[in-house]
C-alpha positions as CSV (number, residue, x, y, z in Angstrom):
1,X,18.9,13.3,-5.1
2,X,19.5,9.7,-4.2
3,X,16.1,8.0,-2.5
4,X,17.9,8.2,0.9
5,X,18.1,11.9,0.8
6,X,15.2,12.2,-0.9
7,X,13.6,10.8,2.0
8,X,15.0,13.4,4.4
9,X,14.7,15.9,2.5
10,X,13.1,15.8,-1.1
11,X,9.6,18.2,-1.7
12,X,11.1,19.8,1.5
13,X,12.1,23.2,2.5
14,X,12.5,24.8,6.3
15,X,9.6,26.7,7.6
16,X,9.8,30.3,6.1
17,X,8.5,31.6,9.5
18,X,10.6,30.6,11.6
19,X,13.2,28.3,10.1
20,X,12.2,25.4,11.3
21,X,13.4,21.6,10.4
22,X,10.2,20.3,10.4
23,X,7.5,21.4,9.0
24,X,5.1,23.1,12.3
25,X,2.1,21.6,12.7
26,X,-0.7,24.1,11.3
27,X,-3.9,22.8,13.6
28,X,-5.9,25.4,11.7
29,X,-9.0,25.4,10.0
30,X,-9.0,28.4,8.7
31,X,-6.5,31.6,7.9
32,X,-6.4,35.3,7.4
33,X,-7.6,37.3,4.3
34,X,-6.7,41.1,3.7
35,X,-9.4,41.5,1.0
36,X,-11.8,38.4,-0.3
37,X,-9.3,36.1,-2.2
38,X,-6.5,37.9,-0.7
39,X,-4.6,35.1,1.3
40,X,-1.6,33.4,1.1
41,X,-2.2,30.0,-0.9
42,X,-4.3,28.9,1.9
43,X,-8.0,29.5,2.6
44,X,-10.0,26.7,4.6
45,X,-7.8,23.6,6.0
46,X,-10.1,20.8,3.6
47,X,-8.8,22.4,0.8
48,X,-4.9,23.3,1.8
49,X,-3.1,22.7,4.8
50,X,0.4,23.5,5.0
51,X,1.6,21.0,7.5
52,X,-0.8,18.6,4.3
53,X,1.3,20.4,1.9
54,X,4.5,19.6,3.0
55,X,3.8,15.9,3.1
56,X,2.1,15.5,-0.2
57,X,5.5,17.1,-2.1
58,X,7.5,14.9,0.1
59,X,5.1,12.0,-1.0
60,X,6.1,12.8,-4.6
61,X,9.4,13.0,-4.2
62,X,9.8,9.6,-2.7
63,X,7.9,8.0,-5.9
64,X,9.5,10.3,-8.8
65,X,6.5,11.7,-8.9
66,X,5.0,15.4,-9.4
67,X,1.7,15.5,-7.8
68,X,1.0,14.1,-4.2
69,X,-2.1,13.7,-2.3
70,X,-3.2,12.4,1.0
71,X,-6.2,11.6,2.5
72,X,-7.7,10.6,5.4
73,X,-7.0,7.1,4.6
74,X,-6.1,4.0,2.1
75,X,-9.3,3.5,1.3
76,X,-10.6,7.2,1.0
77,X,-7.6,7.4,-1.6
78,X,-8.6,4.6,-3.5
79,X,-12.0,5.9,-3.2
80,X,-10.8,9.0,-5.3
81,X,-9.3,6.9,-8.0
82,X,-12.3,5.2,-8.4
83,X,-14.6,8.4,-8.8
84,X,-12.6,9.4,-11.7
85,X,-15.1,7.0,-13.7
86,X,-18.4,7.0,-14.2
87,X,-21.7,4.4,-14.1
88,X,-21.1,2.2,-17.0
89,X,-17.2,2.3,-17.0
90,X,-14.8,-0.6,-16.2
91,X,-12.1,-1.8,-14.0
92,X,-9.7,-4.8,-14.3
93,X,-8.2,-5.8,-11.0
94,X,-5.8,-7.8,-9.6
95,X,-8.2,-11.1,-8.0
96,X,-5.7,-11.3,-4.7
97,X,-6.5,-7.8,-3.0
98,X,-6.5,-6.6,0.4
99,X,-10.1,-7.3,1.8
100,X,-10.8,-3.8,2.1
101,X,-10.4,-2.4,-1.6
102,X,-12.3,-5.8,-2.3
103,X,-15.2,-4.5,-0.4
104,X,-15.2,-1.1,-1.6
105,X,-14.9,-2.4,-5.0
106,X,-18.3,-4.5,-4.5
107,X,-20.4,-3.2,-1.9
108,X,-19.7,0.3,-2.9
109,X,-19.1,1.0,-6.5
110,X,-21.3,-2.2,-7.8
111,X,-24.2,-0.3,-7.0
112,X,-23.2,3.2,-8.9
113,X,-23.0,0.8,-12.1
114,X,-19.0,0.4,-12.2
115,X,-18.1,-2.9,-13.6
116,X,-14.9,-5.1,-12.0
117,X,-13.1,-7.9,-12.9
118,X,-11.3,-9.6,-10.5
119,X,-8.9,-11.6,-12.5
120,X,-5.2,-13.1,-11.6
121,X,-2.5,-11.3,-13.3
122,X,0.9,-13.4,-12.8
123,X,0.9,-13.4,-16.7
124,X,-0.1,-10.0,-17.8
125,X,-1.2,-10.8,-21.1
126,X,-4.1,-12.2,-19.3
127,X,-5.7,-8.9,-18.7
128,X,-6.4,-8.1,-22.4
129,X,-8.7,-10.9,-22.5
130,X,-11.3,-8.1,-20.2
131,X,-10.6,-4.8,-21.6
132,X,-13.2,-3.5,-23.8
133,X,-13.9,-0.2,-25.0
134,X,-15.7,0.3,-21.8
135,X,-12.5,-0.4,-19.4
136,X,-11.3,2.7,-18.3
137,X,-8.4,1.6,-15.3
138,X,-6.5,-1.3,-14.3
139,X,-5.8,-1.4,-10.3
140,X,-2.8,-3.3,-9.0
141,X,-1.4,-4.6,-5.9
142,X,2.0,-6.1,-6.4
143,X,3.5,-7.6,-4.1
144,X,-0.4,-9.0,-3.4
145,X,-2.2,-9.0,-0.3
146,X,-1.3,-11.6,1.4
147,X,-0.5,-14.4,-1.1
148,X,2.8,-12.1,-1.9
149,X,1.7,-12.6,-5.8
150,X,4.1,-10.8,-8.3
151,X,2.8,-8.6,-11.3
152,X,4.6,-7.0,-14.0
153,X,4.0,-3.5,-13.8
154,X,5.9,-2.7,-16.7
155,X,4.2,-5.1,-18.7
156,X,1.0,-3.7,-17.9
157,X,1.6,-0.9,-17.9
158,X,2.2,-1.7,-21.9
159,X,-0.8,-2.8,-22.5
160,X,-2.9,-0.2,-20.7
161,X,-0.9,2.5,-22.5
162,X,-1.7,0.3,-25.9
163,X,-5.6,0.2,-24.8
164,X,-5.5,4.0,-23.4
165,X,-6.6,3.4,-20.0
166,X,-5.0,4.1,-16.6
167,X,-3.1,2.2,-14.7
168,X,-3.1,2.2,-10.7
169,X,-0.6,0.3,-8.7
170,X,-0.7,-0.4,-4.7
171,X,2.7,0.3,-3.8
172,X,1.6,-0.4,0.0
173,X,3.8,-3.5,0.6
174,X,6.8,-2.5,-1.4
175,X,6.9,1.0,-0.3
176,X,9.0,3.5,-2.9
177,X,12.0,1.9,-0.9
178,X,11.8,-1.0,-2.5
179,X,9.6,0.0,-6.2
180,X,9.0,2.8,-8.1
181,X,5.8,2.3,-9.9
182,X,5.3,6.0,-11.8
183,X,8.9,4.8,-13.6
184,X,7.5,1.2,-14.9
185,X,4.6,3.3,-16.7
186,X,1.6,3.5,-14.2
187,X,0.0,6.3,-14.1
188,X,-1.3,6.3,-10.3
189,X,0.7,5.1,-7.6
190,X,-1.6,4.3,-4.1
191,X,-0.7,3.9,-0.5
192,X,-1.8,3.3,2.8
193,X,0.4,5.4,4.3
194,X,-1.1,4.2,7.5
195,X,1.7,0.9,7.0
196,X,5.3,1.5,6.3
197,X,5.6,5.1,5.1
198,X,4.2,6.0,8.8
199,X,6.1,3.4,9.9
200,X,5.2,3.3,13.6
201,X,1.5,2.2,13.9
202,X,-0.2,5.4,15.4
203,X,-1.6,6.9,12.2
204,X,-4.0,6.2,9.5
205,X,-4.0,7.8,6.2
206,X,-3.8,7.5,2.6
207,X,-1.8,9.1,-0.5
208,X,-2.0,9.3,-3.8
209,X,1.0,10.0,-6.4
210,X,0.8,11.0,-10.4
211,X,2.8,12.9,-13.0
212,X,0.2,14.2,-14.9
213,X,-1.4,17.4,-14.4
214,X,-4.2,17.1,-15.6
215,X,-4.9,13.9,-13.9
216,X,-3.5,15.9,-10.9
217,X,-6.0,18.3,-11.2
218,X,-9.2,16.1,-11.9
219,X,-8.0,14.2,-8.4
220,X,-7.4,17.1,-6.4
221,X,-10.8,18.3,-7.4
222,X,-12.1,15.1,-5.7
223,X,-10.1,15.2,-2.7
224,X,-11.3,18.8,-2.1
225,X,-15.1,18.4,-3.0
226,X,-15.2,14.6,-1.0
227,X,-13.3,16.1,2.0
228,X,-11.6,12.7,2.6
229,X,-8.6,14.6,4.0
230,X,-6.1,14.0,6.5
231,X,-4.9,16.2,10.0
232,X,-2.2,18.4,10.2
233,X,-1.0,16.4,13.2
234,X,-1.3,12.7,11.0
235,X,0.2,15.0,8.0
236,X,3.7,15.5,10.2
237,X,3.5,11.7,12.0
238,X,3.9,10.5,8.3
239,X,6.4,13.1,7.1
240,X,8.2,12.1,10.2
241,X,7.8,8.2,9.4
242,X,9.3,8.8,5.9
243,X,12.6,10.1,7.1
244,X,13.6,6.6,8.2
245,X,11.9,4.7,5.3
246,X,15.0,3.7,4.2
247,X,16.8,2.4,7.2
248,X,13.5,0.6,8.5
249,X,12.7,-1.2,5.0
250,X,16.3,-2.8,5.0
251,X,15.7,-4.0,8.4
252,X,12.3,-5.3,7.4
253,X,14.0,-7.0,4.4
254,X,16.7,-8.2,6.4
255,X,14.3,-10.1,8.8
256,X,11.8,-11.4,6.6
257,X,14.6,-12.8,4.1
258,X,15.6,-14.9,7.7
259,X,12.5,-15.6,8.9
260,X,10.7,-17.1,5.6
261,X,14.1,-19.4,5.3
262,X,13.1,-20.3,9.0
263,X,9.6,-20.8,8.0
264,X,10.8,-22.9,5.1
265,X,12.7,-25.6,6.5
266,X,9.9,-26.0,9.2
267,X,8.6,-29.3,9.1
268,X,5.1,-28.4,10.0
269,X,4.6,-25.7,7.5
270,X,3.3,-26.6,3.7
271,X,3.5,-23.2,1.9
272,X,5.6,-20.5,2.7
273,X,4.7,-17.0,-0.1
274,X,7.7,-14.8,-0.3
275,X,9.0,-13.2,-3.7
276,X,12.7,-13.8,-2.5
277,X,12.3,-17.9,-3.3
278,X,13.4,-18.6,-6.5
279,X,10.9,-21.0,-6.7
280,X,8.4,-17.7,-5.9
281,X,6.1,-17.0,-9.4
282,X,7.6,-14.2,-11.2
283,X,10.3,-14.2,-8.7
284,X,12.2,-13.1,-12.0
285,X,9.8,-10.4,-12.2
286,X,10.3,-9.4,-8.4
287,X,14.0,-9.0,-9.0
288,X,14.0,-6.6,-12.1
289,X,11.2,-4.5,-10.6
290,X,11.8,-4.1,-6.7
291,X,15.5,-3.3,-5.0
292,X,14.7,-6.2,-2.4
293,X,12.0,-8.6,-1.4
294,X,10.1,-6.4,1.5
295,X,9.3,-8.1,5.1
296,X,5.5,-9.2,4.5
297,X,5.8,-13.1,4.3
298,X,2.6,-15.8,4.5
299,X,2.6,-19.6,5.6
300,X,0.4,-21.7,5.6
301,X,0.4,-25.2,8.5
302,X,0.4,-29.0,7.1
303,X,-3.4,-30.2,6.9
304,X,-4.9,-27.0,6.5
305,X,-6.5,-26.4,10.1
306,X,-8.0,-23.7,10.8
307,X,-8.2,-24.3,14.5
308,X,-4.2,-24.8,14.3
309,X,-3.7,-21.5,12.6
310,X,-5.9,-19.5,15.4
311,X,-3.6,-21.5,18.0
312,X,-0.6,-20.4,16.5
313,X,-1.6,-16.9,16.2
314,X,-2.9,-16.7,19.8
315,X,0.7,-18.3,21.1
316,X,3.4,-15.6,19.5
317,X,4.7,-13.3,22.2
318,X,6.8,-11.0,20.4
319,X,4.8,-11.3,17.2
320,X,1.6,-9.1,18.5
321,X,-1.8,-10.6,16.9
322,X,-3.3,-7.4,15.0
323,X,-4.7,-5.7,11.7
324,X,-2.4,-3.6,10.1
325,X,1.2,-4.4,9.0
326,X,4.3,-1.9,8.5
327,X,5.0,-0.9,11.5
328,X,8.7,-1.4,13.5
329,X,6.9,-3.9,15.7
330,X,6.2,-7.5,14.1
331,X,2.5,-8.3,14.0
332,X,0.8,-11.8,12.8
333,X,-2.6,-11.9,11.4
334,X,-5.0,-14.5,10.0
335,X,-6.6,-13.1,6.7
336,X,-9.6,-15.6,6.3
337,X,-10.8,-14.5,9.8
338,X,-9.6,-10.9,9.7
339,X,-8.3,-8.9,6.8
340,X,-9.9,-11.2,4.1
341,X,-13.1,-11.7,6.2
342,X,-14.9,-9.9,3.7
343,X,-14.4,-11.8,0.6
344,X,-16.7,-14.9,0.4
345,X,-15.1,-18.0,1.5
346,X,-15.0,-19.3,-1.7
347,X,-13.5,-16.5,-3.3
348,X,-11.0,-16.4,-1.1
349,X,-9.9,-19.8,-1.1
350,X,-10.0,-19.4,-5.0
351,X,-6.8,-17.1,-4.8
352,X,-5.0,-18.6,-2.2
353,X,-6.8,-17.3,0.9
354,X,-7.0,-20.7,2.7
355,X,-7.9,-21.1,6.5
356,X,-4.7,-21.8,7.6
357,X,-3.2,-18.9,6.1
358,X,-1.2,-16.6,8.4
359,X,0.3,-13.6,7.2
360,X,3.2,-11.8,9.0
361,X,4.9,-8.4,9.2
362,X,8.1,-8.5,10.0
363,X,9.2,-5.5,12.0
364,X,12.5,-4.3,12.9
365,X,13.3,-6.2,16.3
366,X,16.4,-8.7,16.7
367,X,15.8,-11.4,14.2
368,X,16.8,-14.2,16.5
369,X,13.9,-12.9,18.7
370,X,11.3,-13.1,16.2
371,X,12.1,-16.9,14.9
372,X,12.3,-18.2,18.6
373,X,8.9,-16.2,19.1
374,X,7.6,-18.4,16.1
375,X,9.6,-21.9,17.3
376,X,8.1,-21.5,20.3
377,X,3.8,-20.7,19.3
378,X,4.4,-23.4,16.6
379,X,5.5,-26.2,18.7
């Protein structure tokens, strides 16, 4: 299949009770034995769910992958990865991250003896100069969060394979729509399914994607023994969200492409971070490795003021001022006071991360609406 009709209908089959399109949602706990073990490949609704089920071989599908997972969130996912190690053991990560995994990273795994490395990855070759014989994974967000930064998965994914270590890539911004991480060599491909694979801002959830079994099975054990799972009813928002993955991400494309050309040509704005720019680093990278350029875009004001960003933000109408991204609607955040809060000042400002900083999704509305909405809050 073709990722358009893999979308509709890859991993999926129609319920064998009833016939049904989509998948029923199974808002069960529990289920039937004859005898004790005799059940139909479900037991207890942490461990299998078949409303779960249906979504996680829909989520491999959708990244040429054979194993999917979800969980009850982005985090709680990445939270599996990261158990896969032990105290002692070694990450390399991408420096510009979302807030969040930053956090988790630190304030969580720090203390069980995990080492990280936050380091920028633009070249790749950089990452060599921090594996050791103690590095066990290399996490990835490409596009970055929100400085739009571009990393060679591929390339990587090279030297991780060369090294023997895993490779885990955040496909949250580009969505399988628009990259295909599992087929540039990673071995783990992450997402916050709460953003674009949902689609429609009224779910929160997480997934994970491999090919290899036993990697497969070493993560399902987690999922099942942590219990970070997901509903039945989020399990069939985000199948539903994933039948129009592909008809939403060209509309998202569509409307960033015009609104960071807007952005561009504005006299008040310094910066504006969007692979599409030529002048974007790696934007050579960005164009062999992703079909289009996604509708996440960040700008930053002339003179760096923070009071001018907050203005700004406070002033869009169409725009809505909010976490998240990924959804239809557009929403506008401010990463050093929301997202990005968590990462030290200085830290932040080290990768990019500076007050001004505003970071937009670009949803799905009319774009003419969306750069008057913008015209209008910057002034």
């Amino acid at each position: 299949m073709k990722f358009n009709t893999k979308t509709i209908h890859g991993g999926q089959e129609h319920d064998k009770a009833y016939g049904a399109v989509m998948p029923p949602i199974y808002q069960t706990s529990t289920y039937a034995q004859s005898t004790p073990g005799g059940h139909k490949g479900y037991e207890y609704s942490r461990s299998q769910n078949p409303t779960r089920h249906a979504l996680e071989k829909a989520l491999a599908s959708i990244e040429n992958g054979d194993y999917g997972l979800a969980f009850g969130s982005g985090l709680a996912a990445i939270d599996a990865v990261i158990k896969l190690l032990n105290p002692g053991d070694e990450v390399v990560s991408t420096n510009d991250l979302y807030g969040g995994s930053y956090r988790l990273f630190t304030q969580i795994f720090e203390r069980f003896g995990i080492v990280f490395h936050f380091v920028g990855m633009e070249n790749a070759n950089t990452i060599e100069n921090y594996i050791n014989s103690k590095t066990k994974l290399v996490w990835v967000e490409t596009p970055t969060n929100p400085m739009m930064n571009i990393i060679d998965i591929k390339a990587i994914a090279e030297i991780a394979q060369k090294h023997q270590i895993l490779l885990a890539v955040d496909n949250t911004f580009a969505t399988p729509y628009l990259q295909q991480p599992l087929d540039l060599g990673a071995d783990i491909v992450m997402h916050s399914a709460t953003k674009y694979l949902g689609g429609h801002s009224d779910v929160v959830m997480g997934a994970l994607i491999v090919k290899d079994k036993a990697l497969a099975e070493k993560l399902y054990f987690i999922q099942n023994a942590s219990g970070a799972v997901c509903g039945p009813q989020d399990s069939f928002l985000v199948l539903r969200g994933i039948k129009t993955l592909h008809i939403r991400m060209q509309r998202h494309c569509e409307n960033g492409r015009a609104v960071a050309e807007y952005l561009k040509a504005h006299p008040k704005i310094e910066m504006v971070y969007w692979p599409g720019f030529e002048s974007h680093p790696n934007h050579e990278i960005a164009k062999a490795q992703m079909k289009d350029f996604g509708g996440m875009v960040s700008f930053t004001t002339k003179g760096n003021n923070y009071e001018e960003a907050i203005k700004i933000v406070e002033n869009l109408k169409v725009f809505t001022l909010a976490e998240s991204l990924g959804g239809v609607e557009s929403l506008a955040g401010h990463p050093a006071s929301m997202t990005h809060a968590s990462i030290p000042k200085e830290k932040r400002e080290q990768t990019g991360v500076v007050d001004s900083l505003i970071r937009l999704s670009v949803g799905i509305e009319d774009v003419e609406d969306l750069i008057a909405d913008l015209e209008q809050a910057i002034g």
